[in-house]
N, C-alpha and C positions, 0 to 999 in steps of 0.2 A: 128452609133457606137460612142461612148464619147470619145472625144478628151483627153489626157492626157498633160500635161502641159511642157515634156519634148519633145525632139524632135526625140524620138522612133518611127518607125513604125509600132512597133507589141505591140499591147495594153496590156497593163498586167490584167489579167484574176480577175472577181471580186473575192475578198476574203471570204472564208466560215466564217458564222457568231461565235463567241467565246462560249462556255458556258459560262454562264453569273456566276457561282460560280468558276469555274476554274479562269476564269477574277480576280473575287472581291479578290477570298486565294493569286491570282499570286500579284496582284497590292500590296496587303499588305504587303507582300513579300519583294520584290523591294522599297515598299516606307519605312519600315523598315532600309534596306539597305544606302536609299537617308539619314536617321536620321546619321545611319554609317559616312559617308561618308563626313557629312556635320561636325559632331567631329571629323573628320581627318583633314580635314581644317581649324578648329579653334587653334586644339591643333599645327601645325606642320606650320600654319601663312600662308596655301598657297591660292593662289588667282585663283578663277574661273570663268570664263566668258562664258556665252552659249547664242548664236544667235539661237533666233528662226524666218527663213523667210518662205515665200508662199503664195500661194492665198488666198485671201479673202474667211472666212469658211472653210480653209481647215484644222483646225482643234488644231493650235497653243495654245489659248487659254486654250481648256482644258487639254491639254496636260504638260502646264505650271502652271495650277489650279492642278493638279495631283504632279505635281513634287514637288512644294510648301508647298503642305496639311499639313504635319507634321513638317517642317523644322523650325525651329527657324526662325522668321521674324527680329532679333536683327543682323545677321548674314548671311542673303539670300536675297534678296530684287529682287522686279521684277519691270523693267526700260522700260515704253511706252512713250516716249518721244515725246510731242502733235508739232505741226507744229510752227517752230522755230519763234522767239518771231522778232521783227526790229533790236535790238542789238545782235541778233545772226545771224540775215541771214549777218551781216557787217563782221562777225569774220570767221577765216579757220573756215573750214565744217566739221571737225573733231574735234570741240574744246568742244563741249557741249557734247559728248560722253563722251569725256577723264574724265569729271569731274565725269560722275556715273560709274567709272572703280572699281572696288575693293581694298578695301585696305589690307593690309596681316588679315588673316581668312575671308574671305566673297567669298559670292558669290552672283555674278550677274548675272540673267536674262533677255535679252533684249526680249521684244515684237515687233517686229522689229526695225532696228537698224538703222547704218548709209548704211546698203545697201537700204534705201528708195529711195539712189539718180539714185540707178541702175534698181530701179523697176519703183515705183506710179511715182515720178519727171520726170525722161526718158519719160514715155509714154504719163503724161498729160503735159509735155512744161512747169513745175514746177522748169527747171533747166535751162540753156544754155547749147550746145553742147560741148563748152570751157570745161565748170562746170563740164560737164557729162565724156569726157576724161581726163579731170585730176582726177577725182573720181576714175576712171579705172586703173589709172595709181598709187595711191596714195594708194590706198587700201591695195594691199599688203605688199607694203612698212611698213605702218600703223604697220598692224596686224604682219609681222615678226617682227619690236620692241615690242610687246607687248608679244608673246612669247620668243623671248630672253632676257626680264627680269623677267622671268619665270612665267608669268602669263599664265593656262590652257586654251587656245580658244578652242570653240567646235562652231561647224555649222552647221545647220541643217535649211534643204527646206522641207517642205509637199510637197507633191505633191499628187493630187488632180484629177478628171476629172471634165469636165466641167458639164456632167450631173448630176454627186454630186453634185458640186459647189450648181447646181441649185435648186436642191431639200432642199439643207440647206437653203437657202435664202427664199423658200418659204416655211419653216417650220419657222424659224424666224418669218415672215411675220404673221403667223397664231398663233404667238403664245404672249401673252403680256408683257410677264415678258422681253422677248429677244429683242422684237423690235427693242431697244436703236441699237442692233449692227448691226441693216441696215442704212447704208448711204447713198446718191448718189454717192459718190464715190466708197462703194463695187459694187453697180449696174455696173457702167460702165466696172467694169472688165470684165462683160458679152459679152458688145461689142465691146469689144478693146481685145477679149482673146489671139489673134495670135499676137497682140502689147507687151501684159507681155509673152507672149511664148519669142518671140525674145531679149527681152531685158532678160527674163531669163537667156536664152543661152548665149547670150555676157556676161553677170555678172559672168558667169561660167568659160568662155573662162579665162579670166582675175587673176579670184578671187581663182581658185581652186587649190590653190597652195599644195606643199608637206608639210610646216609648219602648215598650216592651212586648209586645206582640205573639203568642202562641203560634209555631208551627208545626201541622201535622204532617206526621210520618207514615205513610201506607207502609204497614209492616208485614200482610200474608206472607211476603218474602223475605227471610230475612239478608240475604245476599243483596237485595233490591234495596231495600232498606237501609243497610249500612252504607252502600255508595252514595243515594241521594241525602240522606242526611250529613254525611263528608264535603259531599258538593257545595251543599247548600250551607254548614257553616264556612266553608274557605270565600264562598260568595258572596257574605257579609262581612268578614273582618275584612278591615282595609291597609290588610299588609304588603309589604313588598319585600320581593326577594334582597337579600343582605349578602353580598359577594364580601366571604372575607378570604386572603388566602390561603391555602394549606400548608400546615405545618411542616419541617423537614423533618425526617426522622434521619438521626445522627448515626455514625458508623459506630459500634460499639469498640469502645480501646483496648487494647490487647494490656492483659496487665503486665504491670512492672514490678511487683513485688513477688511476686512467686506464690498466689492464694493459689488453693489447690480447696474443691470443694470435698467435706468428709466423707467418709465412705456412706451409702446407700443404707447398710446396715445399722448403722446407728438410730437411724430414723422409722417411724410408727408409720407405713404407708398401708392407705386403704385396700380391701380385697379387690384386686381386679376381676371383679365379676361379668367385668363388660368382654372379656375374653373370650367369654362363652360362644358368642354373640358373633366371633369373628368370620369372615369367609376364609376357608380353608386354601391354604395354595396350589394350585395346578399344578400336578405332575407333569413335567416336560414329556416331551414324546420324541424315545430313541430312534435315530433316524438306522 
């Protein structure tokens, strides 16, 4: 039976697959909403921050590829912050975060965040044990200023079993385009699973506070998974729809000076190789 990543005894029961139209009308739906939501923020300066953690494959990415899709990238931005540089690992441990925080209208997406100290660091000896209790200790501290100056935190863990885990990993594996997101590093989640279990649990013990609060994500599906986590953050911010009206698009003026644009030839254009590609035309039929 597949391990689940919390420390439940009673496994939760796989989930029945989506219809895949009901999926694509609900997702549009929702990310409709995310557009909402994202001009409530602009217009009213407020700032939001969403933590996405969990296992390796268990499903973050598209989930934050969904969330994304339509939003304004001027005013949304998504933060994967690669493995701190010599003049950061010198500085508090919380200081390279603070700089991709939002500023009034934005929002932030972390792809994992500064809980790496309580997950990967923890398990592969990336941190000191020092390091690793004052992380514990400092977090919430952390994250209660960051909502009492009224910035939105949201938290969210996938949670995952391990027999998915594995089956994602070797559909990566089999597949070329994806490769790039296998690492040694994700492998070893495999052997070290009851290693990120526990230091799960303790990250939770610590971090699950009433300001800030951890929620999980049932991820076996991921199509499942991305609509309740969409729901469930548009259910927490307290935006409202912002009716502005639409712009007119002008009649273009006929000119009056006599431009004429250069010939065609002049110019370096790309091979239309999408020509290939075209459907051919139907011979009409001689009556």
């Amino acid at each position: 039976m597949a391990k689940k990543d919390t420390a439940d005894q009673t496994p939760t029961p796989k989930p029945k697959k989506l219809d895949n139209k009901a999926y694509e009308k609900e997702l549009k739906r929702l990310q409709a909403e995310l557009v909402d939501m994202q001009q409530w923020v602009v217009e009213t300066g407020a700032r939001v921050v969403v933590i996405m953690e969990g296992r390796d494959a268990a499903g973050k990415g598209s989930a934050i590829k969904r969330i994304t899709q339509y939003l304004n990238p001027r005013s949304a931005r998504i933060e994967a912050l690669p493995a701190p540089s010599s003049r950061e690992q010198g500085q508090w441990y919380f200081q390279r975060y603070v700089e991709k925080l939002p500023t009034a209208g934005e929002i932030v997406i972390f792809d994992r965040s500064w809980y790496n100290r309580a997950g990967v660091e923890r398990v592969m000896g990336f941190c000191t044990s020092q390091e690793y209790r004052r992380f514990l200790h400092q977090a919430p501290i952390f994250e209660r200023l960051l909502v009492e100056d009224g910035i939105l935190l949201r938290k969210y863990w996938f949670s995952v079993s391990d027999e998915e885990q594995i089956a994602r990993f070797q559909s990566r594996l089999e597949d070329p385009l994806r490769r790039w997101k296998l690492s040694p590093m994700d492998l070893q989640s495999i052997t070290r699973w009851e290693d990120y279990s526990r230091a799960k649990d303790e990250m939770f013990i610590h971090t699950d506070i009433p300001s800030a609060p951890w929620y999980t994500v049932e991820s076996e599906d991921k199509k499942r998974s991305r609509i309740n986590v969409i729901a469930h953050l548009l259910s927490t911010i307290p935006y409202e729809k912002i009716d502005r009206p639409l712009p007119q698009i002008p009649n273009r003026p006929e000119s009056d000076n006599g431009y004429e644009r250069p010939p065609r030839a002049e110019f370096r254009y790309v091979p239309d190789v999408a020509s290939k590609l075209a459907v051919p035309k139907r011979k009409k039929n001689k009556k």
